[in-house]
PATOR-795446 format. One record per atom (N, C-alpha, C, O): x negated, y, z negated; atom name. Coordinates in Angstrom, 2 decimals. Atoms other than C-alpha are relative to their C-alpha. Last residue first. Layout:
REM residues N
((X; Y; Z); "CA");
...
This chain:
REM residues 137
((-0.12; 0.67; 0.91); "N");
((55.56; -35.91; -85.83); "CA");
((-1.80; 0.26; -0.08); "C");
((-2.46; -0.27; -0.98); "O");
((0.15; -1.27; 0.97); "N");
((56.63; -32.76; -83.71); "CA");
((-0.67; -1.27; -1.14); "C");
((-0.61; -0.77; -2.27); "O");
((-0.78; 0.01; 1.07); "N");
((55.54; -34.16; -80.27); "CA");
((-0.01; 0.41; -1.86); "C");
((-1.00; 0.86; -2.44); "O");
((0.05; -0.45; 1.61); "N");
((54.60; -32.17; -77.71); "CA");
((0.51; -0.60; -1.08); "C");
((1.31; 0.05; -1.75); "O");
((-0.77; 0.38; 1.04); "N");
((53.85; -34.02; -74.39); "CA");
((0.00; 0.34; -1.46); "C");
((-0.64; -0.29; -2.31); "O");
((-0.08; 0.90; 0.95); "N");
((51.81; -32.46; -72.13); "CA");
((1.12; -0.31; -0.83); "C");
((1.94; 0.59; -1.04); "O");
((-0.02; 1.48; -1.02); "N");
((52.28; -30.15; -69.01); "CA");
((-0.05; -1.05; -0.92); "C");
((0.58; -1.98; -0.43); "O");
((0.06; 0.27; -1.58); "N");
((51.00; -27.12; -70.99); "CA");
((0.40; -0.98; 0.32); "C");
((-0.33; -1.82; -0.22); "O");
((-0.59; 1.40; -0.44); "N");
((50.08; -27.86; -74.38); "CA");
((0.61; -0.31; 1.30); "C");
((0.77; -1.42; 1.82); "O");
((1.20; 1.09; -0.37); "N");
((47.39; -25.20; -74.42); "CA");
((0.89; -1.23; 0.66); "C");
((0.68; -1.91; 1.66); "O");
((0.35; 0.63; 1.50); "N");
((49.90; -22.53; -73.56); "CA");
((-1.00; -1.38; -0.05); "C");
((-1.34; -2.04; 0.93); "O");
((-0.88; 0.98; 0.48); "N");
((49.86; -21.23; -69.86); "CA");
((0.00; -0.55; -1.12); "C");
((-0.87; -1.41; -0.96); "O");
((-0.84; -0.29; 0.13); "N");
((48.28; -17.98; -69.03); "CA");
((1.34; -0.79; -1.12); "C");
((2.19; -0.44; -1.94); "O");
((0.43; -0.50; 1.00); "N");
((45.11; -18.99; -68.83); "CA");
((1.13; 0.72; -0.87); "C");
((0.99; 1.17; -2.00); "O");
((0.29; 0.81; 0.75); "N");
((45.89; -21.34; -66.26); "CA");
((-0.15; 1.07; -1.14); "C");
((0.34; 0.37; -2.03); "O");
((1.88; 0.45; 0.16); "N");
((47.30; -18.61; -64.34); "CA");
((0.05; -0.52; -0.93); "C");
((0.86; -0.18; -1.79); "O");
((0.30; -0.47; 1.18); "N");
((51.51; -18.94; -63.58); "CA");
((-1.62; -0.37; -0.12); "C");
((-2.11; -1.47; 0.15); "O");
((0.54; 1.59; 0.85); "N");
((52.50; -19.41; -59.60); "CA");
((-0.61; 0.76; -1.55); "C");
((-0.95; 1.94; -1.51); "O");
((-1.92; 0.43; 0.63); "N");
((54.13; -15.71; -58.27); "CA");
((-0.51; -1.10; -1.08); "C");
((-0.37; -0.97; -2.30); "O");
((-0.33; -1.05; 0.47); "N");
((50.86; -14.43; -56.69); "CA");
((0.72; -0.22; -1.29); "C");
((0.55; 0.26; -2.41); "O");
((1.14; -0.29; 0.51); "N");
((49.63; -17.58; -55.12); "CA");
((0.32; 1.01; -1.33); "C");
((-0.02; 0.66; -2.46); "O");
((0.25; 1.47; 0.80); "N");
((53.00; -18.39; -53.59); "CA");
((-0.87; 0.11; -1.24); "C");
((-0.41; -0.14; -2.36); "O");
((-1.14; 0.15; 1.05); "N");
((53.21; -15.31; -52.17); "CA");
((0.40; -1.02; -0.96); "C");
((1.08; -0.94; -1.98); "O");
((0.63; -0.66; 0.66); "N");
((49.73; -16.04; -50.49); "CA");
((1.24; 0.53; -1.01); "C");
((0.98; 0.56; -2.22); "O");
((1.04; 0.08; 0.63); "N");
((51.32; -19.05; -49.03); "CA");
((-0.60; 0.59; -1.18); "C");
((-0.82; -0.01; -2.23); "O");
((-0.89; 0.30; 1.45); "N");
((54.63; -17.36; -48.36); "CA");
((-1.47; -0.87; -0.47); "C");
((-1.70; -0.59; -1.64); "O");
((-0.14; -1.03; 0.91); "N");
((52.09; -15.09; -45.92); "CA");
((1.17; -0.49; -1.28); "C");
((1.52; 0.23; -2.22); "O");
((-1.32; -0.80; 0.08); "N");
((50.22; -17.64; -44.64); "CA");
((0.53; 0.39; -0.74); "C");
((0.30; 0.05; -1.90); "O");
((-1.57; 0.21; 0.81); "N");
((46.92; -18.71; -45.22); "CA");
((0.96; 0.81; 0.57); "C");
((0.75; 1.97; 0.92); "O");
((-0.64; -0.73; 0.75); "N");
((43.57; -18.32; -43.19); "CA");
((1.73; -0.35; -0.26); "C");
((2.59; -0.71; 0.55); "O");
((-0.87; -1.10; -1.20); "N");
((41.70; -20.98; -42.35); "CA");
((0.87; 0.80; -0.61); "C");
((1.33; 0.43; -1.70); "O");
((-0.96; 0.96; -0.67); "N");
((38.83; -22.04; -44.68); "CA");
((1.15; 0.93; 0.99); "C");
((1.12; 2.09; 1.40); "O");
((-1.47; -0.54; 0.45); "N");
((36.17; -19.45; -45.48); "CA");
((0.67; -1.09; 0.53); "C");
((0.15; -1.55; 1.54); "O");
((-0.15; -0.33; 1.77); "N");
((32.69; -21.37; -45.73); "CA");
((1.33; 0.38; 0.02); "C");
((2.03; -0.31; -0.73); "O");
((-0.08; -1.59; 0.81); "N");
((32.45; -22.19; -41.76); "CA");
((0.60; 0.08; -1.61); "C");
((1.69; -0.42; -1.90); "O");
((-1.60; 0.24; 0.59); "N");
((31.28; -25.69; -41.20); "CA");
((0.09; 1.61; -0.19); "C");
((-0.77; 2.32; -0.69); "O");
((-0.34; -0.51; 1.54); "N");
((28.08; -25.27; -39.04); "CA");
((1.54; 0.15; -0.46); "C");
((2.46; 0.54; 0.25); "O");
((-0.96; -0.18; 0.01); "N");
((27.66; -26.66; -35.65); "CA");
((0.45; -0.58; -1.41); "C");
((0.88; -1.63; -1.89); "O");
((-0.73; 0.40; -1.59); "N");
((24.89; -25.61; -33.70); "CA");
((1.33; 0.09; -0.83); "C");
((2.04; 1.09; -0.70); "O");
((-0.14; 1.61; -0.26); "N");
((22.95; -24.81; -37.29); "CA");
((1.21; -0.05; 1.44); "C");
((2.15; 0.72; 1.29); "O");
((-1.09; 0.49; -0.30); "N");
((21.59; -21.23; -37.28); "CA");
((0.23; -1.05; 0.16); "C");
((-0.61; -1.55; 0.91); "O");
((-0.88; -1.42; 0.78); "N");
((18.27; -19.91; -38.03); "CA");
((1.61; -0.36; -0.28); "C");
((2.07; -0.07; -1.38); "O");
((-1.14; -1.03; -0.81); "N");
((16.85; -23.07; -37.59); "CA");
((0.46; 0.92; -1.02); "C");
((0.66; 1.01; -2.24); "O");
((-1.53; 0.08; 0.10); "N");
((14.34; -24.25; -40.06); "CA");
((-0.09; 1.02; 0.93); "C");
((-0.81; 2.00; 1.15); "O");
((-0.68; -1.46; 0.75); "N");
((10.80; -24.46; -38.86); "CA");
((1.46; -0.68; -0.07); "C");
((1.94; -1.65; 0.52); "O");
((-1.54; -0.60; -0.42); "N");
((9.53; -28.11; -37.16); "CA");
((-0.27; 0.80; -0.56); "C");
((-1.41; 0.71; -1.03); "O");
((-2.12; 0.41; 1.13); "N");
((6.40; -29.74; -38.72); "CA");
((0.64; 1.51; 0.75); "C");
((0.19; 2.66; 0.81); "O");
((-0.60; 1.23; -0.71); "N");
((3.15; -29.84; -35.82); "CA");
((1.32; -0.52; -1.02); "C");
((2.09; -1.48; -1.01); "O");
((-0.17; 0.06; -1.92); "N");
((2.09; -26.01; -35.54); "CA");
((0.96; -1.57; -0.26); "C");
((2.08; -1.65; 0.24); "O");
((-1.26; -0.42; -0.67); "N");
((3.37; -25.39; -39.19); "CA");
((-0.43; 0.02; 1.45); "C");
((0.25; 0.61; 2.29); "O");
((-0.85; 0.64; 0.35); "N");
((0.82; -27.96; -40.82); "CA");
((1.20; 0.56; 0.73); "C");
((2.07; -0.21; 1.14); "O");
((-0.13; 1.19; -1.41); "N");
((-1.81; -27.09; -38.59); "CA");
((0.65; -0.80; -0.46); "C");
((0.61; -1.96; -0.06); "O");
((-0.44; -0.35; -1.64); "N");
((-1.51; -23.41; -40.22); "CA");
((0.12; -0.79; 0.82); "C");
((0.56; -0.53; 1.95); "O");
((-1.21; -0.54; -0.82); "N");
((-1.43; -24.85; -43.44); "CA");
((-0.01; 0.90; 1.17); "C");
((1.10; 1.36; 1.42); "O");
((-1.96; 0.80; -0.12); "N");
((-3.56; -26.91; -43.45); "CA");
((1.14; 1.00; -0.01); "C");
((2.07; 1.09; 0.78); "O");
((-1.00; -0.27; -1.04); "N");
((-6.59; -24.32; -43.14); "CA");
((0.89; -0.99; 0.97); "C");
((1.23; -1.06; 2.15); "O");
((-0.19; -0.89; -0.41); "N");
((-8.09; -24.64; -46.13); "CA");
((0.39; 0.75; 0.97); "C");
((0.61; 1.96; 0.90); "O");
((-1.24; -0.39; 0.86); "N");
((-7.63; -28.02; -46.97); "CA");
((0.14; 1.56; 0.56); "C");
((1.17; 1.79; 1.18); "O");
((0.19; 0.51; 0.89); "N");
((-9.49; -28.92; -43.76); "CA");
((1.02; 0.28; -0.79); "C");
((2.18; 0.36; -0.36); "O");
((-0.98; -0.32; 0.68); "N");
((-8.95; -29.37; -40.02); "CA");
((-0.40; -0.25; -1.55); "C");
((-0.78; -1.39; -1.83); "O");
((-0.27; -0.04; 0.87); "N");
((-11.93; -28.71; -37.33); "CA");
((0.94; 0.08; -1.31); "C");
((0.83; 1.16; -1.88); "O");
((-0.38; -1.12; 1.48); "N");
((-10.88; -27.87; -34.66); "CA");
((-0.06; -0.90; -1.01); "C");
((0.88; -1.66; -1.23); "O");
((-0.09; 0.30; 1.05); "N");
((-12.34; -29.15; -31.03); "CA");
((0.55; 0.62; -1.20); "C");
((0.43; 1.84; -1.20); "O");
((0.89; -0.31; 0.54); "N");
((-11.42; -27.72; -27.58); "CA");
((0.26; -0.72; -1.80); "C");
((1.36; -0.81; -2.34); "O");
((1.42; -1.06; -0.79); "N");
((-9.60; -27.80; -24.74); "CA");
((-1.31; 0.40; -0.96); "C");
((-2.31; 1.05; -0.65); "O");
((0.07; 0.34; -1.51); "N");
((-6.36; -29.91; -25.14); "CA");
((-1.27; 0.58; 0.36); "C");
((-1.67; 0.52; 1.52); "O");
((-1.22; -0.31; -0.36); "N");
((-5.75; -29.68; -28.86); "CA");
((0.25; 0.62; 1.85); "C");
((1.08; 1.37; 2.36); "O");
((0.49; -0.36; -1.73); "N");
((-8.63; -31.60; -30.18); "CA");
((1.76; 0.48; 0.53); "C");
((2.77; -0.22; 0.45); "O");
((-1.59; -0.58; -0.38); "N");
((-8.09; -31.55; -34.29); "CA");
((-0.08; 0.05; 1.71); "C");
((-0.26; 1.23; 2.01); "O");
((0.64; -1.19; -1.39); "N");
((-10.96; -33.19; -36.30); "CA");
((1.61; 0.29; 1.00); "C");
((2.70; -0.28; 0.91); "O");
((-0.63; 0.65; -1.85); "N");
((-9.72; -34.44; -39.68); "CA");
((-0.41; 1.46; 0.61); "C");
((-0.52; 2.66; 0.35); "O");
((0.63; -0.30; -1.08); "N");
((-11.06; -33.75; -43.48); "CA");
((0.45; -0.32; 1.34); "C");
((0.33; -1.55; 1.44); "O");
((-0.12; -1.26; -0.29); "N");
((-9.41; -33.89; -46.81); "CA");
((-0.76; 0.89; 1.06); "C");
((-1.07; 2.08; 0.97); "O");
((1.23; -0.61; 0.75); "N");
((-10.94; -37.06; -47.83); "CA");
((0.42; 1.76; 0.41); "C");
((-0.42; 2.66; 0.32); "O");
((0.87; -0.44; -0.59); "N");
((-9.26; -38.98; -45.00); "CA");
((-0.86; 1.04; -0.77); "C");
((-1.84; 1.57; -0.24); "O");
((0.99; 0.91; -0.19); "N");
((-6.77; -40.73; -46.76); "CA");
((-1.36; 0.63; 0.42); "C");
((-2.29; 0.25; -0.29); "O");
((0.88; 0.26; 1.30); "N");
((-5.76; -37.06; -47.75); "CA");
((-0.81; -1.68; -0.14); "C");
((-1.79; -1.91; -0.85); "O");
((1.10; -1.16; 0.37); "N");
((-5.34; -35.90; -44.36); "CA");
((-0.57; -0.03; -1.38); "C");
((-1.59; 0.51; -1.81); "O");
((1.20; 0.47; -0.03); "N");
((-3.86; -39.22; -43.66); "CA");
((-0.93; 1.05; 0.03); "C");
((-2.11; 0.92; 0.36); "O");
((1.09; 1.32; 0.29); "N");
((-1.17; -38.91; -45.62); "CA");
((-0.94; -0.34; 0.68); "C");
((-1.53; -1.30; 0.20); "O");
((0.37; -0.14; 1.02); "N");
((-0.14; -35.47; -44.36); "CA");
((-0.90; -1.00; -0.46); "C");
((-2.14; -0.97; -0.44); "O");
((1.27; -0.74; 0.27); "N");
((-0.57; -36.44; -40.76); "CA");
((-0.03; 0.32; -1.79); "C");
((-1.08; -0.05; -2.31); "O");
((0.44; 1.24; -0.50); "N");
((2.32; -38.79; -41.40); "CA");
((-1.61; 0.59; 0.08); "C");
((-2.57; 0.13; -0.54); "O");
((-0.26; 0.62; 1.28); "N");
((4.87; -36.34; -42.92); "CA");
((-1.88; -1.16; -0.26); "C");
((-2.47; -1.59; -1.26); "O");
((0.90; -1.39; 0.84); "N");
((3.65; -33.95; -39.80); "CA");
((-0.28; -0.74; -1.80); "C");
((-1.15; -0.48; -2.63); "O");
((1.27; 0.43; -0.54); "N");
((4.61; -37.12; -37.65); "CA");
((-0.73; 1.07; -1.43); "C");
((-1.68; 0.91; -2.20); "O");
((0.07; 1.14; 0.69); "N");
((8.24; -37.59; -40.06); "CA");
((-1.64; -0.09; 0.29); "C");
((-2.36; -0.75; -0.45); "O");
((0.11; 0.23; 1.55); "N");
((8.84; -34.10; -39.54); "CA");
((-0.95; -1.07; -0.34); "C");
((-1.97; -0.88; -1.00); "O");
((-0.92; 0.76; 0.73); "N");
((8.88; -33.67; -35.61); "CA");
((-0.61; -0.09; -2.31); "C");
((-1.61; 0.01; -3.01); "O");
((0.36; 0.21; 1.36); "N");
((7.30; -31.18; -33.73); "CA");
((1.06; -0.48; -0.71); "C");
((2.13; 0.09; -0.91); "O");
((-0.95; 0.51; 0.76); "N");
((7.15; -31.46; -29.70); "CA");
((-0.61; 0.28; -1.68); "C");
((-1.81; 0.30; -1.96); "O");
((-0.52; -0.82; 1.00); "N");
((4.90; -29.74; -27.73); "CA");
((1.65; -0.32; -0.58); "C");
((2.73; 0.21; -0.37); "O");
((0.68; -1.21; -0.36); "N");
((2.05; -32.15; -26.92); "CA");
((0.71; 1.46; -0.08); "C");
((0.02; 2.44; -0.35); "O");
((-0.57; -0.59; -0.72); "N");
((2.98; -34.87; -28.88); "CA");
((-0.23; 1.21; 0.51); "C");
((-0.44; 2.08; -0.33); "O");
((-1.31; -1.11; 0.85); "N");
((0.21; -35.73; -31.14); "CA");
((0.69; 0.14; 1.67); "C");
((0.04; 0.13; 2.71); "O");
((0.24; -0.83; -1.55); "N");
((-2.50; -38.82; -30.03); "CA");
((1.40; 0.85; -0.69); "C");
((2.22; 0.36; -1.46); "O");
((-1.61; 0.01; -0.12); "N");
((-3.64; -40.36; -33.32); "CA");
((-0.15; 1.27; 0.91); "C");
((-0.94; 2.21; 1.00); "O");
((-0.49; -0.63; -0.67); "N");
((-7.12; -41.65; -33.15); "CA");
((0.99; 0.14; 0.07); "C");
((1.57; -0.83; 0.56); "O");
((-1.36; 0.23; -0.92); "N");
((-8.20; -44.01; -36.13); "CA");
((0.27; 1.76; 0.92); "C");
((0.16; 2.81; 0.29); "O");
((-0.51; -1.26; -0.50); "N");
((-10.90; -44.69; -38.82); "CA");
((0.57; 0.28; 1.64); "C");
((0.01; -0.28; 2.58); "O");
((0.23; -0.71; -0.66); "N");
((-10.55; -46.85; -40.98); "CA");
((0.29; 0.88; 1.31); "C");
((1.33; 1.35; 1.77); "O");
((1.54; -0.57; 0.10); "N");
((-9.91; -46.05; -44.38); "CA");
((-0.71; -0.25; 1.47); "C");
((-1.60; 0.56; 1.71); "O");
((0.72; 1.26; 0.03); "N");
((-7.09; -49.15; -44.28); "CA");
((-1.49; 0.53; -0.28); "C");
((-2.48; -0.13; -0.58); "O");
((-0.25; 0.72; 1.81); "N");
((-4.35; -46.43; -44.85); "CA");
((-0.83; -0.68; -0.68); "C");
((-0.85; -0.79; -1.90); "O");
((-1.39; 0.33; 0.20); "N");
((-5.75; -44.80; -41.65); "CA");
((-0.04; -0.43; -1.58); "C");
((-0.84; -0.33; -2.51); "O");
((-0.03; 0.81; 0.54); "N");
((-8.61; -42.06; -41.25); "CA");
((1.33; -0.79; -0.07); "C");
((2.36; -0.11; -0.01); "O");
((-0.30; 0.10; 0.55); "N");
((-8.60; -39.34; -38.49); "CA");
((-0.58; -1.56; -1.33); "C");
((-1.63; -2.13; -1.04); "O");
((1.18; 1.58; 0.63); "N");
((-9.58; -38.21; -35.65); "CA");
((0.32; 0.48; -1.16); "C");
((0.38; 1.68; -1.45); "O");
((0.87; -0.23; 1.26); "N");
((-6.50; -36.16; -34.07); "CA");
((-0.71; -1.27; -0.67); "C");
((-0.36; -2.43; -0.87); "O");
((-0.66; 0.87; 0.77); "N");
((-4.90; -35.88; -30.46); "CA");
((-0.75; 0.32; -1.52); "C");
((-1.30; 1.41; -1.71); "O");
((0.53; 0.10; 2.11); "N");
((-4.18; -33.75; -28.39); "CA");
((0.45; -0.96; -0.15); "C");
((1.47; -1.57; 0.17); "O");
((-0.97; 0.25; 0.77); "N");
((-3.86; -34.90; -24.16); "CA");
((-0.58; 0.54; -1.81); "C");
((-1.58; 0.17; -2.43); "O");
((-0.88; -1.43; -0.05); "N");
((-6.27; -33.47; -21.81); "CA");
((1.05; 0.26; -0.90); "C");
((1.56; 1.36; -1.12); "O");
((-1.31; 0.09; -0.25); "N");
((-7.55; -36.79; -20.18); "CA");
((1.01; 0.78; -0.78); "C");
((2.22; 0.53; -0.70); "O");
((-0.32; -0.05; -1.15); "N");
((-10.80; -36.08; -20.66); "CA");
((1.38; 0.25; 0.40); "C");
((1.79; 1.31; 0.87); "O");
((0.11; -1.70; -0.48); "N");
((-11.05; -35.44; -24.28); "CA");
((0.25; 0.30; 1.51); "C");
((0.72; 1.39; 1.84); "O");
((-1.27; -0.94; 0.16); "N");
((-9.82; -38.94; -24.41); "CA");
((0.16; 1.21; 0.25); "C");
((1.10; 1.76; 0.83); "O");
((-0.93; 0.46; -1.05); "N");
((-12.43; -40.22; -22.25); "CA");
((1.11; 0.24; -0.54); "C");
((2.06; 0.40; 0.23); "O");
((-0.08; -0.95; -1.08); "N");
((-15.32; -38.04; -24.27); "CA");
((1.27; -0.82; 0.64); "C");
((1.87; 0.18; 1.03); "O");
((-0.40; -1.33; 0.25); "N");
((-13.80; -39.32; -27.57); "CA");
((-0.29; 0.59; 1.23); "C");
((0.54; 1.42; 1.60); "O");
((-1.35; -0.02; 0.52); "N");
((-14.42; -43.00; -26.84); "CA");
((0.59; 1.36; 0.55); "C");
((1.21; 1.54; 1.60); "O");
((-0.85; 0.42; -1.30); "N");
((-17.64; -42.21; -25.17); "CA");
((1.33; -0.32; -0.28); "C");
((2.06; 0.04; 0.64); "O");
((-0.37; -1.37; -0.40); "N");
((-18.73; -40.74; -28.54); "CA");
((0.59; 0.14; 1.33); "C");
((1.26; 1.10; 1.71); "O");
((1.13; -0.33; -0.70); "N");
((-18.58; -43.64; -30.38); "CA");
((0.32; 1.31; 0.97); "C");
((1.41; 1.88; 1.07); "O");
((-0.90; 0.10; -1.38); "N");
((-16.41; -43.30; -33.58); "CA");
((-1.04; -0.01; 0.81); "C");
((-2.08; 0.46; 0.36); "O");
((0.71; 0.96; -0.59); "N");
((-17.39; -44.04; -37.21); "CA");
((0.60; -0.36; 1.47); "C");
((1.27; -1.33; 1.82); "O");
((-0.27; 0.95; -0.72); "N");
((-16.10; -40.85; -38.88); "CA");
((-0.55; -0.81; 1.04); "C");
((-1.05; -0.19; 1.97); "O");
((-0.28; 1.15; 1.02); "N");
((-17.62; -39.28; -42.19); "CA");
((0.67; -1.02; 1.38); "C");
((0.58; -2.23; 1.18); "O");
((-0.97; 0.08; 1.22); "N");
((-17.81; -35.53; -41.25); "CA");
((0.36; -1.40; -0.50); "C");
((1.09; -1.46; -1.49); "O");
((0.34; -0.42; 0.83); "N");
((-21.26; -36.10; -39.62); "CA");
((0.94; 0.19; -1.31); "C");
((0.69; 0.05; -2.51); "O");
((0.94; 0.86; 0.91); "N");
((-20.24; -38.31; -37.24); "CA");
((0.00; 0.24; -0.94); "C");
((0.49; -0.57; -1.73); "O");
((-1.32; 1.17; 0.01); "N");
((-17.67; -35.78; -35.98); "CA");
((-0.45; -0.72; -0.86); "C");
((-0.03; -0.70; -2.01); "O");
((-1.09; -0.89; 1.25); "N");
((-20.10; -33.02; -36.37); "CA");
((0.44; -0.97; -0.18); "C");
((0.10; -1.44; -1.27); "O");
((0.84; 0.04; 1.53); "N");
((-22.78; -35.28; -34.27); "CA");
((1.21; 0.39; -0.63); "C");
((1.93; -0.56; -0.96); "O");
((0.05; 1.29; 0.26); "N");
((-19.82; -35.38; -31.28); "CA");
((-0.79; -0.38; -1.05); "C");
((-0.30; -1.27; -1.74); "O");
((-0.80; 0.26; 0.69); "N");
((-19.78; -32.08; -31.02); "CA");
((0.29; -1.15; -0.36); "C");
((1.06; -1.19; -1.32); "O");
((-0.01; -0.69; 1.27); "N");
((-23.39; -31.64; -30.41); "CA");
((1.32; -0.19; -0.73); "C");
((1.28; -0.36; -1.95); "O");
């Protein structure tokens, strides 16, 4: 029976194919390629990278907005309507935190530093000609 569906959504697979992958336990997804046809891509089992999720995109729309989903135990159905949830199983999340983030404040100054700061004249302060050359001609 699951094997009609398959058919039925548009792909030209035999069904002994699909039972000897289904066997062996691994996801993968029926699909369409660039070429229209139609193609098994085996997914990392829990890995999520960008570039694959980049990769399923395009062929969820080669594919007419249809792919079958086997994720070790059972078939799924993938359409527009529920991409996004089998878009965030197989694309990454942002980290909360980056390992090794620049910190925003720089290091802290010393104290003729900040006397420095204090004392120096604000641009707004300074006449336009400032630093330029005035001449009277």
């Amino acid at each position: 029976m699951k094997y009609q569906i398959i058919t039925a959504m548009g792909y030209d697979v035999h069904p002994m194919d699909i039972e000897a992958r289904a066997r062996m336990g691994r996801p993968f997804v029926i699909c369409k390629d660039a070429l229209g046809d139609t193609d098994c891509l085996e997914l990392p089992r829990y890995e999520t990278s960008k570039p694959l999720a980049q990769l399923l995109s395009h062929r969820m729309r080669k594919s007419g907005g249809r792919m079958v989903h086997f994720d070790g135990k059972r078939f799924h159905a993938i359409t527009w309507d529920n991409w996004k949830e089998f878009w965030a199983m197989v694309a990454p999340g942002k980290p909360d935190t980056y390992k090794y983030a620049i910190p925003l404040k720089g290091p802290r100054r010393s104290e003729a530093e900040e006397m420095f700061e204090e004392v120096k004249p604000k641009l707004q302060d300074l006449p336009k000609h400032a630093g330029k050359a005035v001449y009277p001609w």
